[in-house]
DSSP file (Angstrom, degrees, kcal/mol; ACC not computed):
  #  RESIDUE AA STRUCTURE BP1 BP2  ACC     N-H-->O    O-->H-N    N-H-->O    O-->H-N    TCO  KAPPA ALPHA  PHI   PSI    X-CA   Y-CA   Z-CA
    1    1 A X    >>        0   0    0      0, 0.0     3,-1.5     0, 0.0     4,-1.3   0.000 360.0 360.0 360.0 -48.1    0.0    0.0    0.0
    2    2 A X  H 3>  +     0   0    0      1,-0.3     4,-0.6     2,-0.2     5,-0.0   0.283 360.0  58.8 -73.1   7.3    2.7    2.7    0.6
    3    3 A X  H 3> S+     0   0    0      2,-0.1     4,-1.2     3,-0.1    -1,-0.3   0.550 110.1  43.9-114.9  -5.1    4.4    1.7   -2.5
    4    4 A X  H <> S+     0   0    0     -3,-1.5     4,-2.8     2,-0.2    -2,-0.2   0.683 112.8  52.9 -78.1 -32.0    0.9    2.6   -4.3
    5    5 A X  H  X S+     0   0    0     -4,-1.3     4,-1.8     2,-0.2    -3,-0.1   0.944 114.2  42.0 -91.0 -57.1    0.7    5.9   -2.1
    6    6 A X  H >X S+     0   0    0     -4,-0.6     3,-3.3     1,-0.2     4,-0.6   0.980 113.3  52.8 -66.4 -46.5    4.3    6.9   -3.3
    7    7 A X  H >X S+     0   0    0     -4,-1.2     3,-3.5     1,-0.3     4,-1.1   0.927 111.8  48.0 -44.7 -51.2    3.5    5.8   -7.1
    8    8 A X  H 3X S+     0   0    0     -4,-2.8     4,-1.7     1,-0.3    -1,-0.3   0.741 104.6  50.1 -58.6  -8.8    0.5    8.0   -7.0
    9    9 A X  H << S+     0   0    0     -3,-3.3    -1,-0.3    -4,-1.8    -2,-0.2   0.203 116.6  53.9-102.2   7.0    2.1   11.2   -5.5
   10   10 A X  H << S+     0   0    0     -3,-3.5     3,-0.4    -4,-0.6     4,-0.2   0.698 121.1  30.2-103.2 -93.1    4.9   10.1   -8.9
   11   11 A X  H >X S+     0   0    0     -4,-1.1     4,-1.9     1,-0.2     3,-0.8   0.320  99.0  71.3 -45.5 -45.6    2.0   10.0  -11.3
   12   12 A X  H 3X S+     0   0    0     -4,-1.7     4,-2.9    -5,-0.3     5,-0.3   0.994 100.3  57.0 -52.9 -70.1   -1.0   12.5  -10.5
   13   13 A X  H 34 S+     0   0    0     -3,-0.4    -1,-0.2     1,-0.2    -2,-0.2   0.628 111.4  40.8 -37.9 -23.2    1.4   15.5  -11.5
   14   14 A X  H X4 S+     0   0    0     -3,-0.8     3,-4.1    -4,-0.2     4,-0.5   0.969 117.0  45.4 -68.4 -74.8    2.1   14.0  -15.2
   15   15 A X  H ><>S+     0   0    0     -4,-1.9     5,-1.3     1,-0.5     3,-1.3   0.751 118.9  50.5 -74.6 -34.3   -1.4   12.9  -15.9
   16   16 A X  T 3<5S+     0   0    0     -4,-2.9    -1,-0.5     1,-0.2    -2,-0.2   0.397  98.7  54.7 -65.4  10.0   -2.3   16.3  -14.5
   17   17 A X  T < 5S+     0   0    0     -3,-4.1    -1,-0.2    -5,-0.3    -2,-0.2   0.330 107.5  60.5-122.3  -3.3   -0.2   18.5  -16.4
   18   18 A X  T < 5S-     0   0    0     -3,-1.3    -2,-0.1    -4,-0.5    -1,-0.1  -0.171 118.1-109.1 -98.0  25.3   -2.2   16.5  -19.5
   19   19 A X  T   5S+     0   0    0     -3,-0.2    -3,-0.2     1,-0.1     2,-0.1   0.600  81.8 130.2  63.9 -17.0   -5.5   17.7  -18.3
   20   20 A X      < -     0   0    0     -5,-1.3     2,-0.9    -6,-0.1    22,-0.2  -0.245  53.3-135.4 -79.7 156.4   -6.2   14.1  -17.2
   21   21 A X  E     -A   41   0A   0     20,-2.4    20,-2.1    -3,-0.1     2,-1.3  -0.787  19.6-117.6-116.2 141.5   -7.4   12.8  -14.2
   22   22 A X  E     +A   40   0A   0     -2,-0.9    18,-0.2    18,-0.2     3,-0.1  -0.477  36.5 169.9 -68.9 103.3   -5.9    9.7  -12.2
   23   23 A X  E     -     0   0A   0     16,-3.1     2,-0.4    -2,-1.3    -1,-0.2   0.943  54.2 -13.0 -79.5 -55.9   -8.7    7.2  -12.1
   24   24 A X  E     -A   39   0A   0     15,-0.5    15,-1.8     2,-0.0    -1,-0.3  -0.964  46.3-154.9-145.5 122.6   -7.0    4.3  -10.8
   25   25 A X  E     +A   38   0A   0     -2,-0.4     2,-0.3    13,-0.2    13,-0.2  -0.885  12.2 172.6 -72.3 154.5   -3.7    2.1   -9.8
   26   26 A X  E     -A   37   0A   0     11,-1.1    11,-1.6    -2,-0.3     2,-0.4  -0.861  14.6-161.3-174.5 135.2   -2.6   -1.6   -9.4
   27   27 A X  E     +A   36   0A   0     -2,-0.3     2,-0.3     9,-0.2     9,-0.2  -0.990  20.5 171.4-106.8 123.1    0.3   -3.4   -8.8
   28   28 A X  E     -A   35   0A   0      7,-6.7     7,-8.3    -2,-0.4     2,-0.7  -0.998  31.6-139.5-142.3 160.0    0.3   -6.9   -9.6
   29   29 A X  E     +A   34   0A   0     -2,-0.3     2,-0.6     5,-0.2     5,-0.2  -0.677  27.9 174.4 -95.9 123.4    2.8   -9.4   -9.7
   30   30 A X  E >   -A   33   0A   0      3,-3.8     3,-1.5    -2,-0.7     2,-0.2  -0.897  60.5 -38.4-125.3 136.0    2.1  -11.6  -12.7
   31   31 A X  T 3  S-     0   0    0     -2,-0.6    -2,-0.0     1,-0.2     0, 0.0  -0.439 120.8 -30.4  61.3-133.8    4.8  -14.4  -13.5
   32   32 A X  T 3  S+     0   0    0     -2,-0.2     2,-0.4    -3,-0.1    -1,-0.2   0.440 134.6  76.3-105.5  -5.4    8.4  -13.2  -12.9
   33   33 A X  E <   -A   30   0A   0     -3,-1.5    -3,-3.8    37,-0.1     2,-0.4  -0.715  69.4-148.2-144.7 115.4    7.0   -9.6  -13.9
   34   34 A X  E     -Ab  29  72A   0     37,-2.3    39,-3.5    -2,-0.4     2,-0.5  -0.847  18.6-142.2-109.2 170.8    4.8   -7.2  -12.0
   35   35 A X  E     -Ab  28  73A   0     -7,-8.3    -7,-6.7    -2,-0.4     2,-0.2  -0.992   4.9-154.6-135.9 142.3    2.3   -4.9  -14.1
   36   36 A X  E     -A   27   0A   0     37,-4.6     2,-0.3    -2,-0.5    -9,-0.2  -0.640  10.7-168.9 -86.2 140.6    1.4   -1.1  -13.5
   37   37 A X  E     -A   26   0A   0    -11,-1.6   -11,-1.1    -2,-0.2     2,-0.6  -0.918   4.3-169.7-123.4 130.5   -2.0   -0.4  -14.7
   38   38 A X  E     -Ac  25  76A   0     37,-1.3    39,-2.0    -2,-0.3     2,-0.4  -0.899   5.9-162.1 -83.6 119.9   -2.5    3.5  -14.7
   39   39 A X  E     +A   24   0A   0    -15,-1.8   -16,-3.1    -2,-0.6   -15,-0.5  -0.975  11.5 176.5 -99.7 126.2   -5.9    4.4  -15.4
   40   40 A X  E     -A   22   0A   0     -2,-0.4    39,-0.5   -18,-0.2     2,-0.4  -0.921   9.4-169.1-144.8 171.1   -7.0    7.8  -16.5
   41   41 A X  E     +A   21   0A   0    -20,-2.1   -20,-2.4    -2,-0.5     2,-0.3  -0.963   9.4 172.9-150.3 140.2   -9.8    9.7  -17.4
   42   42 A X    >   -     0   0    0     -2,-0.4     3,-1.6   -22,-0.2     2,-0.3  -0.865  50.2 -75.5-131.7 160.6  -11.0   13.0  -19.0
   43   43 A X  T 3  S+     0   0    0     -2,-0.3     0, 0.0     1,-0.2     0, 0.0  -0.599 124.7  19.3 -58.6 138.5  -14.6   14.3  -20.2
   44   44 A X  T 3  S-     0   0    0     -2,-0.3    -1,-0.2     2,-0.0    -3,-0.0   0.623 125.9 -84.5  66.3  14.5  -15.2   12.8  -23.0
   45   45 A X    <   -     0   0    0     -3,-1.6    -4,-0.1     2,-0.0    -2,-0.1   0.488  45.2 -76.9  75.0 154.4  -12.8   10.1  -22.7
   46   46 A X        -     0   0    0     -6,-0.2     2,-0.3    -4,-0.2    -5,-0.1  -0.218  35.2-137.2 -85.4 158.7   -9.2    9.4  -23.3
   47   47 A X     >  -     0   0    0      1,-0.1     4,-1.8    -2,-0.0    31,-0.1  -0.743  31.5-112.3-118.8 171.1   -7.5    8.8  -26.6
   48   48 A X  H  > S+     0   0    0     -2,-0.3     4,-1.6     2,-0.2     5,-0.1   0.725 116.1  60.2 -86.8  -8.7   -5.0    6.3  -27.2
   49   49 A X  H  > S+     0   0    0      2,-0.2     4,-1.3     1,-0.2    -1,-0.2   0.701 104.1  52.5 -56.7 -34.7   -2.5    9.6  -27.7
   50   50 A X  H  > S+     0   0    0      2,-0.2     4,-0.5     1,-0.1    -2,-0.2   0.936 103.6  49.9 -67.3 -36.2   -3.2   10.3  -24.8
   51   51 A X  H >X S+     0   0    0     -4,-1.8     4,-1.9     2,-0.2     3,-1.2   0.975 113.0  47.9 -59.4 -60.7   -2.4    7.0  -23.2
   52   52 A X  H >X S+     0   0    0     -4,-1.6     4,-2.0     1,-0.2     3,-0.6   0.938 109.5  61.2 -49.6 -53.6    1.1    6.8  -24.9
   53   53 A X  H 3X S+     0   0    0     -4,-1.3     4,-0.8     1,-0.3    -1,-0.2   0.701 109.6  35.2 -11.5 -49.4    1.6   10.5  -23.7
   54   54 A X  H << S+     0   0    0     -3,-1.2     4,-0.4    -4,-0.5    -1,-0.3   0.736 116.0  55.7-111.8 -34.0    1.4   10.0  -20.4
   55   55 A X  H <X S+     0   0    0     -4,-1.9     4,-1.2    -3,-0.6    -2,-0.2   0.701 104.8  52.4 -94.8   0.1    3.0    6.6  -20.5
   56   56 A X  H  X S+     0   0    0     -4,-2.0     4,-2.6     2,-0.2    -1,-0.2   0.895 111.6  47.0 -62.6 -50.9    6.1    7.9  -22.2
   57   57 A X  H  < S+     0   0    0     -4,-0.8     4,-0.3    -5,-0.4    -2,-0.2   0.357 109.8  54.1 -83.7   5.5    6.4   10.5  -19.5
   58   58 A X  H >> S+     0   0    0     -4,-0.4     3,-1.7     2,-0.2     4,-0.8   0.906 110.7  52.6-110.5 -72.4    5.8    7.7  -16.5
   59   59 A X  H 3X S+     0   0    0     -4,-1.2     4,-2.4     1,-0.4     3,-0.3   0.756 107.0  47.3 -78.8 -61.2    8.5    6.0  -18.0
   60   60 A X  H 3X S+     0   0    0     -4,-2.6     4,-1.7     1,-0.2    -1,-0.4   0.770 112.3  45.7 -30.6 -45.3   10.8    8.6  -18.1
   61   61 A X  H <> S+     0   0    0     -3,-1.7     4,-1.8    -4,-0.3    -2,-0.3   0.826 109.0  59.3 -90.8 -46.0   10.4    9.8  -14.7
   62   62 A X  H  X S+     0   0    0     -4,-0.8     4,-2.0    -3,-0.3     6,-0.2   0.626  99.2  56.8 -13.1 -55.7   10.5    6.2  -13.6
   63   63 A X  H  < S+     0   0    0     -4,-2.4    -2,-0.2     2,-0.1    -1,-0.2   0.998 116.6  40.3 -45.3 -55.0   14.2    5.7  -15.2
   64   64 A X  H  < S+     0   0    0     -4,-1.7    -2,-0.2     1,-0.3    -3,-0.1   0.928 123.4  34.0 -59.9 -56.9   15.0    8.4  -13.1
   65   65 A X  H  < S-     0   0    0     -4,-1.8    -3,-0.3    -5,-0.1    -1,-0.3   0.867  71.4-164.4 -46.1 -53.2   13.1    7.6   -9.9
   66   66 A X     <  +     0   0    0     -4,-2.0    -4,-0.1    -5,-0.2    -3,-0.1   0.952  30.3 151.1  76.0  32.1   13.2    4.0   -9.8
   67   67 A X        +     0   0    0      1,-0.2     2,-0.5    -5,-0.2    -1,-0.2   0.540  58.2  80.6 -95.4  23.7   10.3    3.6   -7.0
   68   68 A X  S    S-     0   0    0     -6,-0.2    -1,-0.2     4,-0.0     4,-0.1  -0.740  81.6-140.6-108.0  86.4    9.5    0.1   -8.6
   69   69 A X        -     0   0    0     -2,-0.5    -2,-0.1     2,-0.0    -3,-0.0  -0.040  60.6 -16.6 -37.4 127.5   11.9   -2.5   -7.5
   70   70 A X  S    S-     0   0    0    -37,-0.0     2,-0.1     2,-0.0   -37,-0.1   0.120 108.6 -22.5  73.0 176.9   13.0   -5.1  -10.3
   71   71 A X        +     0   0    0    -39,-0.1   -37,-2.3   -38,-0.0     2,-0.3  -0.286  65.7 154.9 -83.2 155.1   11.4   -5.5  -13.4
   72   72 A X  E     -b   34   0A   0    -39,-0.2     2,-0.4    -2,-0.1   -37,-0.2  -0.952  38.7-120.5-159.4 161.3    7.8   -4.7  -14.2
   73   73 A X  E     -b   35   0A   0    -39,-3.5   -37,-4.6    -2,-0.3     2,-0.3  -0.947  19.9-154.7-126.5 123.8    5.5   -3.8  -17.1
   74   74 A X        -     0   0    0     -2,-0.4     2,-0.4   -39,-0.1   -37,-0.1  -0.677  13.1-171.5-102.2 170.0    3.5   -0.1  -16.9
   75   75 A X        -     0   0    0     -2,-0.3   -37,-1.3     2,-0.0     2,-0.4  -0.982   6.4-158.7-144.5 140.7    0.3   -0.5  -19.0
   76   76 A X  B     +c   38   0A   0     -2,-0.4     2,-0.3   -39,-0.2   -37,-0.2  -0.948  30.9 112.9-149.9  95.5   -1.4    3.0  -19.4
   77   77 A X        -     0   0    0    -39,-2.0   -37,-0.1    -2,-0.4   -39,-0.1  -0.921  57.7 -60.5-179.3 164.4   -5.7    3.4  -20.4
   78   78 A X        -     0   0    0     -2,-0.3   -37,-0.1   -39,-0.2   -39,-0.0   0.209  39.6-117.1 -59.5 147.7   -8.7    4.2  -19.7
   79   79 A X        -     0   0    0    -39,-0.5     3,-0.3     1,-0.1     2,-0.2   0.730  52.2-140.4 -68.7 -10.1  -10.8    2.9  -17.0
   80   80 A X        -     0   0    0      1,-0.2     3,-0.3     3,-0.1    -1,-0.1  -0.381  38.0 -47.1 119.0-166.2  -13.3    1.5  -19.4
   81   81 A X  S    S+     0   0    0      1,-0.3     2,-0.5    -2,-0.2    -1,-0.2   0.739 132.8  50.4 -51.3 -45.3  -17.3    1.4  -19.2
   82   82 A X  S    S+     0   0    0     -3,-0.3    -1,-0.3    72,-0.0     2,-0.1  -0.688  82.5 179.9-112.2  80.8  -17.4    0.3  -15.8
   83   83 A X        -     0   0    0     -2,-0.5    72,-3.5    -3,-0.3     2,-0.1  -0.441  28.9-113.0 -67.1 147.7  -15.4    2.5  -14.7
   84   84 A X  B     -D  154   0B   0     70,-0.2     2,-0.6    -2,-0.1    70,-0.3  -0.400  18.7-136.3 -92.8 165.4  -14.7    2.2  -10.8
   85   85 A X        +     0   0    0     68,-3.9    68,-0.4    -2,-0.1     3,-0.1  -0.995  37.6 156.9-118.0 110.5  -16.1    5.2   -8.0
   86   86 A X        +     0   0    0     -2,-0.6     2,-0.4    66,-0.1    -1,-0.1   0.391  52.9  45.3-110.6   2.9  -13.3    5.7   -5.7
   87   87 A X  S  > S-     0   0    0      1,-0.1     4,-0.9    60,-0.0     3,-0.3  -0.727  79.9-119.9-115.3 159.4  -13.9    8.9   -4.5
   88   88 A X  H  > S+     0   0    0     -2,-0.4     4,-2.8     2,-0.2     5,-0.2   0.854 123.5  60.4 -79.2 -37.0  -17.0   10.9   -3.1
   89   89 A X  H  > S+     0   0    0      1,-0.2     4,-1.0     2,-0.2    -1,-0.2   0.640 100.5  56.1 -43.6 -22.7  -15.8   13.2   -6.4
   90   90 A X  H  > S+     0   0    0     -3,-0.3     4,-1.2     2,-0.2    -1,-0.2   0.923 106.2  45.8 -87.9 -77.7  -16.5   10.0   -8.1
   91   91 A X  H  < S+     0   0    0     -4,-0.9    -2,-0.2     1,-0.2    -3,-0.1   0.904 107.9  58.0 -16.3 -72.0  -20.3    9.7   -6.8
   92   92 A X  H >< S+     0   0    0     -4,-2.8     3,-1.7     1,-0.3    -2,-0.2   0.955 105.0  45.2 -66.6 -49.7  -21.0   13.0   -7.5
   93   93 A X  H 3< S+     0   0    0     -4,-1.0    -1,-0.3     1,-0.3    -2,-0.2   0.748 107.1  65.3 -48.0 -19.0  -20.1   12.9  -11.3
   94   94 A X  T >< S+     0   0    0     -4,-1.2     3,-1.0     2,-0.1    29,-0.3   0.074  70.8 134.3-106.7  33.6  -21.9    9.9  -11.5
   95   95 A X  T <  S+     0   0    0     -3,-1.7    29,-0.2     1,-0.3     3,-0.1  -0.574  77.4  25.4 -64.3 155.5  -25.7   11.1  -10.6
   96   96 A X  T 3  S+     0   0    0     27,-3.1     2,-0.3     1,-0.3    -1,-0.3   0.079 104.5 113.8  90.2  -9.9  -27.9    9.9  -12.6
   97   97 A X    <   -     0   0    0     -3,-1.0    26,-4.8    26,-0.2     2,-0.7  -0.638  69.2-104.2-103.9 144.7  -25.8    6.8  -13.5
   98   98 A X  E     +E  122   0B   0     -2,-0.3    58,-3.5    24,-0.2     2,-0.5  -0.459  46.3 176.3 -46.7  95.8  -26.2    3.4  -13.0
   99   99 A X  E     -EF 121 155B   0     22,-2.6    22,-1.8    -2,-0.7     2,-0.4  -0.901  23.1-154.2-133.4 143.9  -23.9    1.7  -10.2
  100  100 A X  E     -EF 120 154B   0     54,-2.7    54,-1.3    -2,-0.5     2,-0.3  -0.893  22.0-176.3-105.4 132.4  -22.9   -1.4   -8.2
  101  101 A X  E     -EF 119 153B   0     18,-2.3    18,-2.6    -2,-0.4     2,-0.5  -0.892  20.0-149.8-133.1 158.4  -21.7   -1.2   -5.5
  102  102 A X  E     -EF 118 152B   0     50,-3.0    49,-2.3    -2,-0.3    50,-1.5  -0.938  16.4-149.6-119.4 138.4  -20.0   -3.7   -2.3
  103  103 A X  E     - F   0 150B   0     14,-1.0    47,-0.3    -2,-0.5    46,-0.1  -0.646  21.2-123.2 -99.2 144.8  -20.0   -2.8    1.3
  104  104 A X  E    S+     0   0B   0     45,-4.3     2,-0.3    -2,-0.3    46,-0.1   0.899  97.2  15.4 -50.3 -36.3  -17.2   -3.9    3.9
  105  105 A X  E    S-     0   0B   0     44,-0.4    11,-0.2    12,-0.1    46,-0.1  -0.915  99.1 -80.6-137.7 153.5  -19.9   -5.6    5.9
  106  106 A X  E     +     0   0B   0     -2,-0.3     2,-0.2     9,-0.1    11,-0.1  -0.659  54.9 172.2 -69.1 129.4  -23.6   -6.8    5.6
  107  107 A X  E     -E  116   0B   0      9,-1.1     9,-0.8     7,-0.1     7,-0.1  -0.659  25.2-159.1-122.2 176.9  -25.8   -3.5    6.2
  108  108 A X    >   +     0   0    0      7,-0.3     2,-2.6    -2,-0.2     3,-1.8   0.292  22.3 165.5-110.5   3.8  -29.8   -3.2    5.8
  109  109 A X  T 3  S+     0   0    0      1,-0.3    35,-0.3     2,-0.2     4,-0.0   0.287  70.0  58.4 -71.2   6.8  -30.1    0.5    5.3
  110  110 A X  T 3  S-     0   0    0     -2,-2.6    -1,-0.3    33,-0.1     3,-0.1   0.281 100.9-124.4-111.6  20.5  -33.5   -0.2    4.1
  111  111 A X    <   +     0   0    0     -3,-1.8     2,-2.1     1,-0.2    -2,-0.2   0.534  69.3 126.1  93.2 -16.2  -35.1   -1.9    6.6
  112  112 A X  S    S-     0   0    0     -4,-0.4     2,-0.5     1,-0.1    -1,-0.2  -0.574  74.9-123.8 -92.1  77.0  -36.2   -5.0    4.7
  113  113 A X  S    S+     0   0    0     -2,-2.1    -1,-0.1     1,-0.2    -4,-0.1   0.445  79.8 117.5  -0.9  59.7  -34.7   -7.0    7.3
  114  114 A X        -     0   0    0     -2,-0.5    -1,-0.2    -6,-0.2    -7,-0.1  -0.320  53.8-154.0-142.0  43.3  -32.7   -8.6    4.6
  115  115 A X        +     0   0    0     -9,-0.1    -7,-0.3    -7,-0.1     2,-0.2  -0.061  25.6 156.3  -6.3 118.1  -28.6   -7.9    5.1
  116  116 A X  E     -E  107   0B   0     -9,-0.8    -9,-1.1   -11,-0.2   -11,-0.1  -0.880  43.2-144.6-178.3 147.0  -26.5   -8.0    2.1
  117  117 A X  E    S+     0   0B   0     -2,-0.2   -14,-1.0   -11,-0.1     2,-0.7   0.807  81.9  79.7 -96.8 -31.7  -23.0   -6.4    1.1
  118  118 A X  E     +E  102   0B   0    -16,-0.2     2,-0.5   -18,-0.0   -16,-0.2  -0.634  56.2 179.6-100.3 110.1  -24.1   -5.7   -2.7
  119  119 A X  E     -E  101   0B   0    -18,-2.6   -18,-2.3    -2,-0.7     2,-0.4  -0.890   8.4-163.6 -97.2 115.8  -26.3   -2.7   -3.9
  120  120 A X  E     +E  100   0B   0     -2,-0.5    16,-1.7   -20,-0.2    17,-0.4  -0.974  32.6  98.3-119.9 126.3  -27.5   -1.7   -7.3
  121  121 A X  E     -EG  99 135B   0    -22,-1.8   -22,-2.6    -2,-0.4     2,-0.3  -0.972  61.2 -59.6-178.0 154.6  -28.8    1.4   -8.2
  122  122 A X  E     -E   98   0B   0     12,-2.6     2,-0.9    -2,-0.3    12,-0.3  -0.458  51.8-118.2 -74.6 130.3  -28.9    5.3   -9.8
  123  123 A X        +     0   0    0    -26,-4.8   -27,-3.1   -29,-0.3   -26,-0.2  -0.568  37.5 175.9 -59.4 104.4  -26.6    7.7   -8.2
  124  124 A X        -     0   0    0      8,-3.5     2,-0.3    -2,-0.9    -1,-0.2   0.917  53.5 -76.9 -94.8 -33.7  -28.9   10.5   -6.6
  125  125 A X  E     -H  132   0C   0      7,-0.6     7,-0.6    -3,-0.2     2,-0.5  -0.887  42.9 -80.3 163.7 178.0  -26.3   12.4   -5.1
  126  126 A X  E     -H  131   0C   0     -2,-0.3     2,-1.1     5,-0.2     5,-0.2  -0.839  25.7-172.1-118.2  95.5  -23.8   12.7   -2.0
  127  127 A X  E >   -H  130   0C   0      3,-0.8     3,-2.1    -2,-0.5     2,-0.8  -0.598  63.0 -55.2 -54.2  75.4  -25.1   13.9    0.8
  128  128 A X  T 3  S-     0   0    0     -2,-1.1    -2,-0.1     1,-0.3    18,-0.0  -0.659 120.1 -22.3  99.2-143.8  -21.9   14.3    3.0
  129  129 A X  T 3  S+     0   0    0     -2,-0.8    18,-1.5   -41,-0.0     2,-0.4   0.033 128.5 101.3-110.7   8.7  -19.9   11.4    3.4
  130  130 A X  E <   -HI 127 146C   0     -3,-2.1    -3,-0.8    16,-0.3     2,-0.4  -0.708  55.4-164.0 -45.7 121.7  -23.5    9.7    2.4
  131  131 A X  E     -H  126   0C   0     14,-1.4    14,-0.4    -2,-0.4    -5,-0.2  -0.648  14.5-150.5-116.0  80.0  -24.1    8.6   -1.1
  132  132 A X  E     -H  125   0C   0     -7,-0.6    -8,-3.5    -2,-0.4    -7,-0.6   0.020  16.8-177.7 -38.2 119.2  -27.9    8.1   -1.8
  133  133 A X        -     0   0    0     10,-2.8    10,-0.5   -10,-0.2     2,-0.3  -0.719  28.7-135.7-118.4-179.0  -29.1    5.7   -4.1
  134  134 A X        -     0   0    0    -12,-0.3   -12,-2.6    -2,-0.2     8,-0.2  -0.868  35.6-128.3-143.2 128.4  -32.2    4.6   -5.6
  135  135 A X  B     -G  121   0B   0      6,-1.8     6,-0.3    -2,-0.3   -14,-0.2   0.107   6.8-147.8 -81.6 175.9  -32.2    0.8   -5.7
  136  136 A X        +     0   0    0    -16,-1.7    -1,-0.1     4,-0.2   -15,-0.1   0.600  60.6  95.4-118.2  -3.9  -33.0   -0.7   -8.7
  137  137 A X  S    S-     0   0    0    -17,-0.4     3,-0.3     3,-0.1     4,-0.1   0.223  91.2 -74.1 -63.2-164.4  -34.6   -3.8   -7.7
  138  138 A X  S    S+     0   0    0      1,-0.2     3,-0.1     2,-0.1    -1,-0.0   0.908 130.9  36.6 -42.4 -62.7  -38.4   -4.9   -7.2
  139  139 A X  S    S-     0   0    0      1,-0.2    -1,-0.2     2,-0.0    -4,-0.1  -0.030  89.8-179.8 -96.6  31.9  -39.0   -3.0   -3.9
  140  140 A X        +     0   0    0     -3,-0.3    -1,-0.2    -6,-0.1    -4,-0.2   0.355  10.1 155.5  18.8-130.7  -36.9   -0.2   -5.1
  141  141 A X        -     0   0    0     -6,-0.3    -6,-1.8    -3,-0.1     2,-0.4  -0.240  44.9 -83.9 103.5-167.6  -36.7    2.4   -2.5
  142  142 A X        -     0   0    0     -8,-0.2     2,-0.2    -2,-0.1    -8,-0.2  -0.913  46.1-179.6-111.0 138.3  -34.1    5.3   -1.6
  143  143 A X        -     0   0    0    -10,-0.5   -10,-2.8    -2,-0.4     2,-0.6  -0.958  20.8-148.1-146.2 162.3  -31.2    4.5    0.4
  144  144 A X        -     0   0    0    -35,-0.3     2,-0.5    -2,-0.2   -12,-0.2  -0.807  14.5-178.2-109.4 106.6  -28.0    6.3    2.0
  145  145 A X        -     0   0    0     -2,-0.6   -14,-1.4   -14,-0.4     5,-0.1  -0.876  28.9-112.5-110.1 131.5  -24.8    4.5    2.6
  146  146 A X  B     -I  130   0C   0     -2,-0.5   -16,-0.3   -16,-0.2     4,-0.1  -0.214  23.6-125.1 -49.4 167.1  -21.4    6.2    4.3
  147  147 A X  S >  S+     0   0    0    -18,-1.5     3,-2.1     2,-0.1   -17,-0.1   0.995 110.2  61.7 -39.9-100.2  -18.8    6.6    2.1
  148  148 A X  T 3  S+     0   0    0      1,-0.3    -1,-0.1   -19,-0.1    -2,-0.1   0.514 100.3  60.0 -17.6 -27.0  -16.3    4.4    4.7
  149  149 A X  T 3  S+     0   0    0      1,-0.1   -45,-4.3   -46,-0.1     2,-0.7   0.710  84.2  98.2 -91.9 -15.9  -18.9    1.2    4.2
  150  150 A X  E <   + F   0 103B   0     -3,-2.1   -47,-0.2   -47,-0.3     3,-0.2  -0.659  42.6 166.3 -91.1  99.9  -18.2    1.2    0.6
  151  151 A X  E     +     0   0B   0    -49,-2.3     2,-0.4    -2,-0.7   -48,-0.2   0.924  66.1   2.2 -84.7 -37.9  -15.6   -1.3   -0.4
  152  152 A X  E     + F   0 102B   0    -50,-1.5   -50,-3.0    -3,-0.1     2,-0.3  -0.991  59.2 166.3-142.2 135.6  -16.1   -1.3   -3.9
  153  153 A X  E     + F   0 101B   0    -68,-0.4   -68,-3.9    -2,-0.4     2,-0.3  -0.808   4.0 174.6-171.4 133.5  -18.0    0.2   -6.6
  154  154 A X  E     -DF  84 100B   0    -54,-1.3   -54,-2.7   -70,-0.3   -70,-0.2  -0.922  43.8 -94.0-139.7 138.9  -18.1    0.6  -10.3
  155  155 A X  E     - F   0  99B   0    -72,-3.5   -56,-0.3    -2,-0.3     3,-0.0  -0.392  46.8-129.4 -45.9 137.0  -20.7    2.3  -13.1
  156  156 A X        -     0   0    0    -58,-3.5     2,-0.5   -35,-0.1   -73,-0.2  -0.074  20.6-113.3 -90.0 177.5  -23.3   -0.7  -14.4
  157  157 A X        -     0   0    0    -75,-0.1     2,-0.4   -58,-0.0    -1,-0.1  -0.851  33.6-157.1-103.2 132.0  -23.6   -1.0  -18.1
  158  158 A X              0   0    0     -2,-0.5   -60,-0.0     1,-0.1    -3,-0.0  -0.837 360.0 360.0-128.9 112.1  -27.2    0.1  -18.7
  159  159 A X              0   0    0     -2,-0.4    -1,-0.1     0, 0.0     0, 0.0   0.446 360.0 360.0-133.1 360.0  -28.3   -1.3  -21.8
């Protein structure tokens, strides 16, 4: 986690000085080999100039810096369709959209005596550290989940 924390405080300033915003990071080891994934994201979506752009200039900075022990593969593109919500900044761009989301723990927040970590639903807005949905299921209804209970969550496809 602190070797994610430093890479990102390496990275935001490029992808920012490209207008872009830093969606996303992962390190994983695959094989003998770890892979960087950089994600980033603009209105109106990233180009594949843009990706090389930014991953030339990661790469550069990277000779110099070094913060990745041993050898590794950076991979540089956009966070796709279902793009992930990792921010309350996140939330809020995404009213009106479709999203799924996972909780740390089984909550109810609607009452139906029914506990379950997975939510699906329109972004109404952020309240707070609250992010308000409106579920998308049978018994629909509105509910408000912290921010801090939200372990994962990415934009649905709505087709």
């Amino acid at each position: 986690m602190e070797l994610l924390t430093t890479l990102e405080k390496l990275i935001t300033p490029i992808v920012s000085d490209f207008s872009l915003e830093l969606v996303d990071l992962e390190l994983k080891g695959e094989g003998r080999r770890q892979v960087l994934r950089v994600f980033i994201d603009k209105p109106g979506g990233v180009t594949l100039d843009d990706c090389a752009e930014v991953s030339r200039e990661i790469s550069a900075l990277f000779e110099v810096e070094d913060p990745i022990e041993g050898a590794y593969v950076l991979e540089v593109s956009s966070p796709g369709l279902d793009r992930p919500l990792k921010k309350l900044r996140d939330f809020e761009r995404a009213v009106g959209k479709l999203v799924k989301l996972r909780t740390h723990e089984l909550l109810d927040p609607d009452g139906r005596g029914h506990q379950r970590k997975t939510f699906v639903g329109e972004v109404l807005g952020v309240d707070g550290t609250q992010v308000k949905l409106r579920q998308t299921d049978k018994r629909g209804g509105v509910i408000a989940l912290a921010f801090e209970a939200i372990a994962k969550a990415n934009l649905e496809l709505d087709f």
